[in-house]
Structure formats: structure tokens, C-alpha cells
C-alpha positions as CSV (number, residue, x, y, z in Angstrom):
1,X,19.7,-15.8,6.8
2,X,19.3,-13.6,10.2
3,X,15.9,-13.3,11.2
4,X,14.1,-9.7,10.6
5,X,13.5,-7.6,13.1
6,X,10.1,-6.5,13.5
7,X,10.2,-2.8,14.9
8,X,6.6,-3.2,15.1
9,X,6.2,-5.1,17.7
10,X,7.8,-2.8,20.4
11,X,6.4,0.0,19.0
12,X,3.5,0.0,16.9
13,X,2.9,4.2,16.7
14,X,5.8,4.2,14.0
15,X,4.7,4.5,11.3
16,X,8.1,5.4,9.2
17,X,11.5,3.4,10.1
18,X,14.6,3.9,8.0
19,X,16.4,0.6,7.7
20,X,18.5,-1.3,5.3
21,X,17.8,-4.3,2.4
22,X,19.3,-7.1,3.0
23,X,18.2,-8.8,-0.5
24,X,16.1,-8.0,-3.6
25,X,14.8,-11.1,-5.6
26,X,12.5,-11.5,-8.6
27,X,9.7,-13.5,-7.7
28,X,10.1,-16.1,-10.0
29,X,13.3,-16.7,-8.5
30,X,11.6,-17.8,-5.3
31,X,11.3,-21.4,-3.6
32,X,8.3,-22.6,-5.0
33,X,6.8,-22.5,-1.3
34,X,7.6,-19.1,-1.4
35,X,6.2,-18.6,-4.2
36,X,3.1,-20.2,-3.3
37,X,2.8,-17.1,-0.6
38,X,1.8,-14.6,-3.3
39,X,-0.3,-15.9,-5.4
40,X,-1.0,-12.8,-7.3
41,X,2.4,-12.4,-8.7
42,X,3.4,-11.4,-12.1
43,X,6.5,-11.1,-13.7
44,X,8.0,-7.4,-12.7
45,X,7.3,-8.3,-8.8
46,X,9.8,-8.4,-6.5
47,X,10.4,-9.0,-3.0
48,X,12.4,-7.2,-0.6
49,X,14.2,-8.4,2.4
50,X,15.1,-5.9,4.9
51,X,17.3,-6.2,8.4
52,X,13.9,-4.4,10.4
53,X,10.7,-3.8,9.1
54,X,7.6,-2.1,10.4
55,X,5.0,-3.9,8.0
56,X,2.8,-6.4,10.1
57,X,3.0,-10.0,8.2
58,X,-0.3,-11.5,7.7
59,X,-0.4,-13.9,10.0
60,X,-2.3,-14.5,13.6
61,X,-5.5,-13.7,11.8
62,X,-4.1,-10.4,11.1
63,X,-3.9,-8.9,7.3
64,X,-0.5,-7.2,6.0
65,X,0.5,-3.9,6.1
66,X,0.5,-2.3,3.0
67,X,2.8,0.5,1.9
68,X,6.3,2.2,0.2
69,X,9.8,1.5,0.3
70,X,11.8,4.4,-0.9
71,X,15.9,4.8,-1.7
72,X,17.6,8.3,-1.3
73,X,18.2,8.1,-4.7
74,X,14.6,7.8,-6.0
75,X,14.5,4.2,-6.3
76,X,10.4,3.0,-4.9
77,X,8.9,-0.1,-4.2
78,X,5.3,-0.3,-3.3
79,X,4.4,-3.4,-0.7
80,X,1.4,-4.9,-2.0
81,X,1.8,-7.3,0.5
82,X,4.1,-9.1,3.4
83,X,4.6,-12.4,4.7
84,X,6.6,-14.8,6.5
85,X,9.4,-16.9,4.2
86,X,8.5,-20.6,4.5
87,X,11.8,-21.6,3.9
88,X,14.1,-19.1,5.7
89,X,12.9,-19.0,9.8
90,X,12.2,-15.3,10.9
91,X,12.8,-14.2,7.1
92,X,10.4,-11.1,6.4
93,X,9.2,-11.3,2.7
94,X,8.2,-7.7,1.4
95,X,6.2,-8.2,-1.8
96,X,5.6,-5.8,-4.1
97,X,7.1,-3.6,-7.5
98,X,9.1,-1.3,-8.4
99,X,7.8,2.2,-9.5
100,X,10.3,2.2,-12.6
101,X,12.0,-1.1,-13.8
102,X,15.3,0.4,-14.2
103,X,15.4,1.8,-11.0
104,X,15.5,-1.0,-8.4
105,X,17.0,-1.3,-4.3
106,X,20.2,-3.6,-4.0
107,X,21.7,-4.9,-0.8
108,X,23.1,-2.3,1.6
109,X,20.8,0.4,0.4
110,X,19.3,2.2,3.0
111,X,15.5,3.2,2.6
112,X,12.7,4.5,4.4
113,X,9.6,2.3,4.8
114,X,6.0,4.1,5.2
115,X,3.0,2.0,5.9
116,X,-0.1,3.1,5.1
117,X,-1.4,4.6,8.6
118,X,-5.3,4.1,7.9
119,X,-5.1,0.3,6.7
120,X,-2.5,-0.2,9.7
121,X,-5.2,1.6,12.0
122,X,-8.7,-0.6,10.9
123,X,-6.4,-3.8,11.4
124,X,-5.6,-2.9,14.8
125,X,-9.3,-2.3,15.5
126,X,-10.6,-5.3,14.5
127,X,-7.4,-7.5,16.1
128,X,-8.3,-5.5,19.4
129,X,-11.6,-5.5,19.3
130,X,-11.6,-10.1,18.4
131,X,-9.9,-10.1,21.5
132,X,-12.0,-8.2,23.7
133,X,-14.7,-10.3,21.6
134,X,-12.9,-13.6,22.9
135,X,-13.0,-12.0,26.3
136,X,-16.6,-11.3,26.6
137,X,-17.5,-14.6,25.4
138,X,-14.9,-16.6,27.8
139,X,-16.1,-14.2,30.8
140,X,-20.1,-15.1,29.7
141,X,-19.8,-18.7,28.8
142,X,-16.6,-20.7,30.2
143,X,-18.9,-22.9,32.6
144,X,-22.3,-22.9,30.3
145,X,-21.1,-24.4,27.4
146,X,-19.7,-27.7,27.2
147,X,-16.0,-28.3,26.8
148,X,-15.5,-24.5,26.1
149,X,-12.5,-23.5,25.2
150,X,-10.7,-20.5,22.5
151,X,-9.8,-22.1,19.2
152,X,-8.5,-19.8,16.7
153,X,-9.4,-16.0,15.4
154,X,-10.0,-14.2,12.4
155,X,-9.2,-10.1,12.1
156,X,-10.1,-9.4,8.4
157,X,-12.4,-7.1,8.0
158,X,-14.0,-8.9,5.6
159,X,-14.3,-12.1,7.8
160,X,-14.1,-11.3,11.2
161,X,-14.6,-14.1,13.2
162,X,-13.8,-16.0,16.7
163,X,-14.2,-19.9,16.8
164,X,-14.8,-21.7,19.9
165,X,-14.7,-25.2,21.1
166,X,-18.4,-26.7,22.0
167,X,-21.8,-25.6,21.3
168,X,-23.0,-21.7,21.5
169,X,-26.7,-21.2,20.9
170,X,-27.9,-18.4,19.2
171,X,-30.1,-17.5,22.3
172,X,-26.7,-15.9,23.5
173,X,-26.2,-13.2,20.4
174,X,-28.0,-10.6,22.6
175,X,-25.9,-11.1,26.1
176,X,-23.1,-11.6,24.0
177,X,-23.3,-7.7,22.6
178,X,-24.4,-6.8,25.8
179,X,-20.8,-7.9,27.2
180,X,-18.9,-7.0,24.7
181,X,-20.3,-3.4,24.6
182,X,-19.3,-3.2,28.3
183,X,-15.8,-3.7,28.0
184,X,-15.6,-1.4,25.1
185,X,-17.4,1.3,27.1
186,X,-15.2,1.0,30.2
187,X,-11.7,1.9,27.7
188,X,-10.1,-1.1,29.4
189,X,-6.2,-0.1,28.7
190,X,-4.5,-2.6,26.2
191,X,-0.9,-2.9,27.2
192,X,1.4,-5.0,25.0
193,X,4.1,-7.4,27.2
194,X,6.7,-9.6,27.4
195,X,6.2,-13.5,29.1
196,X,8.2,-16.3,29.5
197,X,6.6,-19.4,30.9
198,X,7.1,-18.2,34.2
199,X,5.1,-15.8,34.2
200,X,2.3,-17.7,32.2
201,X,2.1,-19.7,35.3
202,X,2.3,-17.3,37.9
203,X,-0.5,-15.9,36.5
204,X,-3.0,-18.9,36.1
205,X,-2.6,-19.3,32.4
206,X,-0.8,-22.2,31.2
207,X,-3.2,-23.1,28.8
208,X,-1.8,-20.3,27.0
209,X,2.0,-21.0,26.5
210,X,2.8,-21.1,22.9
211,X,5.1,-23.9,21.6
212,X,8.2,-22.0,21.9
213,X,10.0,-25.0,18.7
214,X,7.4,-24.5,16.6
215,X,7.6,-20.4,16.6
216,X,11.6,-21.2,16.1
217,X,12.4,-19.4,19.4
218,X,15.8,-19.6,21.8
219,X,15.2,-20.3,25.4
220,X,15.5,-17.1,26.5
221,X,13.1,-15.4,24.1
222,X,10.2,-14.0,25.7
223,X,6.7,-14.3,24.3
224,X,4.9,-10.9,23.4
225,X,1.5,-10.7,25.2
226,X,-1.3,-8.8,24.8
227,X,-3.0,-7.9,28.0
228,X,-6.7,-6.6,28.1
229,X,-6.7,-5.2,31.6
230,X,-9.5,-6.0,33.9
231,X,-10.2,-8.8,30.7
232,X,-7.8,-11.2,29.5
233,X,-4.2,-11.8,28.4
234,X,-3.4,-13.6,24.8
235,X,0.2,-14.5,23.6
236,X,-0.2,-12.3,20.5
237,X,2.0,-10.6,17.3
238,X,-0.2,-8.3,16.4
239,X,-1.4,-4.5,16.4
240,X,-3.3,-3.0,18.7
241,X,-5.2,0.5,19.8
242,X,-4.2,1.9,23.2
243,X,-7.5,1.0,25.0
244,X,-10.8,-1.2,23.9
245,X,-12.6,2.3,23.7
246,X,-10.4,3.0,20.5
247,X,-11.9,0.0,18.9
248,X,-15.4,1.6,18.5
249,X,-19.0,0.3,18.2
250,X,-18.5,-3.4,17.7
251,X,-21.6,-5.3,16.3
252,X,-21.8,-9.6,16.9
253,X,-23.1,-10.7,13.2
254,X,-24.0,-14.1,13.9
255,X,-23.3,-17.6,15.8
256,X,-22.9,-20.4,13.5
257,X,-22.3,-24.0,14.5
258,X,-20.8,-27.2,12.6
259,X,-19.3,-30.2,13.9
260,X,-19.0,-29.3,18.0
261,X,-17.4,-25.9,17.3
262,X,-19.2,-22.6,17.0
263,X,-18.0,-19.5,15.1
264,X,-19.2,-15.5,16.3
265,X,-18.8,-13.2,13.8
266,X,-18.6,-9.6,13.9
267,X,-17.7,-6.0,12.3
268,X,-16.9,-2.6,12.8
269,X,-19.1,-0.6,11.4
């Protein structure tokens, strides 16, 4: 199965892309780890497999694009939700129904696919914004706290959150915000890139190569970056505003602690 292209990654401004499907399965014909991927499923879903796609998978702390798939000859699909197949590497999963039954996509169609621009935009706030978030809290406490280091992020807007490695007290909450609303302030351009290891290195940052086997990449794939300038650089999938200005007022909820790791939460209001 070829991998699907994800248009979205070079250019995250479209927000329609006319493509083709590839393949249209029930469900409940899924691999059962497949299946296990949408949860929510009832018997009419479907899922759609397409040759590009600009629907964002959840994944990298990131929710999934929501939106239509439409047919030129009336055939619609609404995407309730996307992931990555856990059986087939690179395989896009589209999951979702079809507005009528009879009426359904089949290999070699060619469709349009329309994401819905406001969801698209509030996820690329809050990815942006974590990052900035991660930043500010690097910048502010690298060489205070005790075997510091970035652990993992979350971007839902519901449960927005950074984790770190070692010990933030809550004393910090305050410089924290005060950091954080600095680099928001100064519209720091956000600029989207393409690394190999190479350049990882030249620039100080090998801590941040990705395990190019476990992503299922060739040698001489380049990892997409996502550079804060005048901040930091993360390898990174995601969506993104233009500048940290576009991800507006940012408010740190809390610092919470548990076994040597701390986690800073925080929301767009």
C-alpha cells in the first residue's frame, strides 16, 4: 500500500485539494488494530483511503481535521475523524459516513476534500502556541531545574499541556507567563523546514533527531521542522500560524508534579 501524501505538510493554507481514493472499506472490515483507532464506529462508517490528503491525523499531540469528501457525481462523505493505519506504514485512514448509503466513493474516483477551516485554525493555535510554551520554559529554566529536559506535548484544546523532565515549582507560574507573553508579543515568524541529521548538528541540536526506523523513513527523507525564530526549532508534523502573534493571549493554567516530571498546562482563551 503506497504511503499518502500529506499535502498538508507543505502547505498548510489549503484548505480544499482535489485528489483521488485509493480504497473505500466498511469499518468492520478493518484489522482489528484498525479498528481499535475509532472507537466510536457504528455500522454505516466507512473509511476512505486517498493518494493525498489535506486532513491533519491526530497524532503529535495534535487533534484531527474534521471535514467533507465530495464526488462530482454527488457522492459525500463527512470525516469525523483521521488517523494513521497501524497496520499499513504511511496509510492515511479517513473515517467517517456517507451522506446517503447508496451513494458511496469507489477506487479511482476523483473528489474534492474540504476541512473545516475554523477547527483547522484553533488546532494550529494551540500546536503553535505549546511550542512557544516549550520555548519559554526551556529559555527560563534549562539550568534551574534539575535534569531538565522536553518530554512530550499535548495540543487539545481541552487538555493542553507540556510535560517536562525534573521538578518545576509553582513559584515559577508567574515568570513563566511573563516569558511566554514576550515571545507572543514580539510575532516571532514561525517558518516550517526541512532537516536531515546534518543539519540537526550543525545547528547544536542533536538531542532532537527523531528515530528516522521508527517513523518508517528512507535515508534520504528529510525531517520537517518547525522553527520558532529568535526561539527554538522542534522536529514537528503539525499545523502552524505564520507567527507566535497569531496564536493570541496564551494563559499558563497550572504546574503539576508526580513522580520527577512536571506538567504546565495552559489555554487559549
Amino acid at each position: 500500500m503506497q504511503r499518502t501524501y500529506l499535502a498538508f505538510q507543505h502547505n498548510a493554507k489549503l484548505h480544499a485539494l482535489q485528489t483521488v481514493v485509493t480504497a473505500v472499506r466498511p469499518v468492520a472490515a478493518l484489522e482489528e488494530v484498525n479498528k481499535g483507532l475509532f472507537k466510536q464506529a457504528q455500522e454505516e462508517d466507512h473509511v476512505v483511503v486517498t493518494e493525498q490528503t489535506i486532513f491533519h491525523p491526530q497524532g503529535g499531540g495534535q487533534p484531527s481535521d474534521v471535514g467533507t469528501m465530495k464526488s462530482a457525481d454527488g457522492a459525500s462523505f463527512d470525516v469525523a475523524m483521521v488517523r494513521v493505519s497501524a497496520v499499513n506504514d504511511g496509510e492515511v485512514l479517513h473515517f467517517g459516513r456517507f451522506t446517503n448509503a447508496s451513494s458511496i466513493f469507489k477506487p479511482g474516483d476523483a473528489i474534492t476534500q474540504a476541512i473545516d477551516v475554523e477547527k483547522r485554525h484553533l488546532y494550529s493555535r494551540y500546536h503553535t502556541a505549546g511550542h512557544v510554551l516549550g520555548a519559554a520554559v526551556r529559555h527560563l529554566l534549562e539550568k534551574e531545574v534539575a535534569n531538565f529536559d522536553e518530554l512530550k506535548a499535548s495540543h487539545f484544546p481541552d487538555s493542553a499541556a507540556c510535560e517536562f523532565q525534573g521538578l518545576i515549582e509553582g513559584k515559577w507560574k508567574d515568570t513563566i507567563q511573563s516569558r511566554l507573553d514576550e515571545y507572543i508579543t514580539k510575532d516571532m515568524p514561525v517558518e516550517i523546514d526541512w532537516w536531515d541529521e546534518g543539519d540537526f548538528k550543525a545547528n547544536g541540536l542533536e538531542r532532537l533527531i527523531p528515530d528516522r526506523k521508527a517513523m518508517g523513513m528512507t535515508d534520504d527523507e528529510k525531517f520537517r521542522v518547525v522553527r520558532i525564530v529568535g526561539a527554538e526549532v522542534y522536529p514537528c508534523g503539525g499545523t502552524h500560524v505564520d507567527s507566535t502573534q497569531g496564536c493570541g493571549k496564551t494563559n499558563v493554567k497550572k504546574i503539576s508534579r508526580a513522580k520527577g516530571n512536571s506538567r504546565v498546562s495552559y489555554v487559549l482563551p
